[in-house]
C-alpha positions in Angstrom: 0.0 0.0 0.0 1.0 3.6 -0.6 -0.2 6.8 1.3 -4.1 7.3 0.4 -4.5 4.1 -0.6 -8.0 2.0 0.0 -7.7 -0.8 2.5 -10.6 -3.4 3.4 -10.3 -4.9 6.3 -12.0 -8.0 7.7 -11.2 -9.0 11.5 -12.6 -12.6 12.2 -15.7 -14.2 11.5 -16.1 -15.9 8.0 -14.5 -14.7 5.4 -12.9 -16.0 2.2 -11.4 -15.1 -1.4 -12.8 -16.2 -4.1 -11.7 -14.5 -7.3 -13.6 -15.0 -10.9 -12.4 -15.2 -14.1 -12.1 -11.4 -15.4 -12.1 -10.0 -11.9 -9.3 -7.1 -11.7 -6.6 -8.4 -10.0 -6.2 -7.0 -6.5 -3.3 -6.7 -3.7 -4.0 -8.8 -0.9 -2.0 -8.3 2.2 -2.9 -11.2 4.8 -2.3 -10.3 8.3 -2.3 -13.4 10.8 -0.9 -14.1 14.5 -0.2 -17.8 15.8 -3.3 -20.8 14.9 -5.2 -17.6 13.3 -3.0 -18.7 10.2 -5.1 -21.6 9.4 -8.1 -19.7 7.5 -5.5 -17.8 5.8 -2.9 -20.5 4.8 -5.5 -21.8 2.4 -6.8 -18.5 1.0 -3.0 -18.7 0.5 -3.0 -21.8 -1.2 -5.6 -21.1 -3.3 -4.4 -18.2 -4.8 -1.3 -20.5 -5.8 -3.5 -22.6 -7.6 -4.8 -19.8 -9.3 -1.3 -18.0 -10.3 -0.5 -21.8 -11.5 -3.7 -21.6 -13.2 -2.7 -18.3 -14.8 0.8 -19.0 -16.1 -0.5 -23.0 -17.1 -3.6 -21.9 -19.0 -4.9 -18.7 -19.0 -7.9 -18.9 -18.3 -8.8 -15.9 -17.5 -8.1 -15.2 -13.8 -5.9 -12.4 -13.2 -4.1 -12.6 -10.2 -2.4 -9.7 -8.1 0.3 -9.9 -5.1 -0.4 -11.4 -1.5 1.6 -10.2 1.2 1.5 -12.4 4.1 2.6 -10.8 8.0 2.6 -13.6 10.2 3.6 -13.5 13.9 4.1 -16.1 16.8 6.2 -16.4 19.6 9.4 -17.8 18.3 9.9 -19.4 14.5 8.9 -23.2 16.0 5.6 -22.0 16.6 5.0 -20.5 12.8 2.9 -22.9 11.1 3.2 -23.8 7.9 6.5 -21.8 7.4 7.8 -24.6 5.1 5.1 -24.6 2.9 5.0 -20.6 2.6 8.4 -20.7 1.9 7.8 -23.5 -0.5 5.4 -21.1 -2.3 7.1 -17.8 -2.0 9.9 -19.9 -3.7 7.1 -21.1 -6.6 5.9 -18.2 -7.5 8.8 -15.4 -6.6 7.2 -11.6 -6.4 4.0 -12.9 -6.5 3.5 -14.5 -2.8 5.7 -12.9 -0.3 5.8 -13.3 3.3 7.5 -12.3 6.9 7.6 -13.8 9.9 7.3 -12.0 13.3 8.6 -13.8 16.3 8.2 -11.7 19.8 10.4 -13.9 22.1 12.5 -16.2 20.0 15.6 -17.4 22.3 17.7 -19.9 19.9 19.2 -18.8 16.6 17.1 -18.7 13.5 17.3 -21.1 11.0 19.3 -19.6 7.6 16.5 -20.6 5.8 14.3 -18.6 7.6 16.7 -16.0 8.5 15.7 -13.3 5.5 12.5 -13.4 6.3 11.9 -13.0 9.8 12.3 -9.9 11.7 12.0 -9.2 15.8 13.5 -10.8 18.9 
């Protein structure tokens, strides 16, 4: 986002993304903290099936960026951080991600490393 840009935000509840053929693509910027990644891992997951979908077959969905900004108390307790990575690695500039930790104590993995930021 830049200064004055239009945010939507959605706190809880039931909520999904589900995209249609010919929809403008849009900037998504998932915000999660500790188990509240589960919802949002597979919103992130489908939209990698729809950038596959894009590049395999264009079919007419037009897919933006996701931002992911995920926090937990130290990296053992992100969720799913190998399969994020696994997709930021898939589809580079597309799906992007950082990790928060607030009270890590032992070194960060290198793999991790560029991606996480805090104690």
């Amino acid at each position: 986002c830049t200064l004055d840009s239009e945010v939507a935000l959605r706190v809880g509840g039931d909520f999904f993304f589900d995209p249609q053929p010919g929809d403008s693509p849009v900037k998504l910027v998932l915000i999660a903290g500790g188990v509240g990644i589960n919802p949002l891992f597979s919103i992130l997951l489908h939209i990698a099936d729809l950038h596959g979908y894009q590049e395999g077959k264009g079919n007419g969905y037009k897919m933006g960026t996701v931002k992911l900004y995920y926090s937990a108390k130290n990296t053992s307790q992100l969720l799913f951080k190998k399969n994020i990575l696994g997709l930021m690695n898939a589809f580079p500039g597309k799906i992007m991600c950082r990790f928060h930790v607030t009270q890590q104590s032992s070194p960060i993995c290198e793999e991790l490393q560029p991606h996480v930021t805090g104690k």
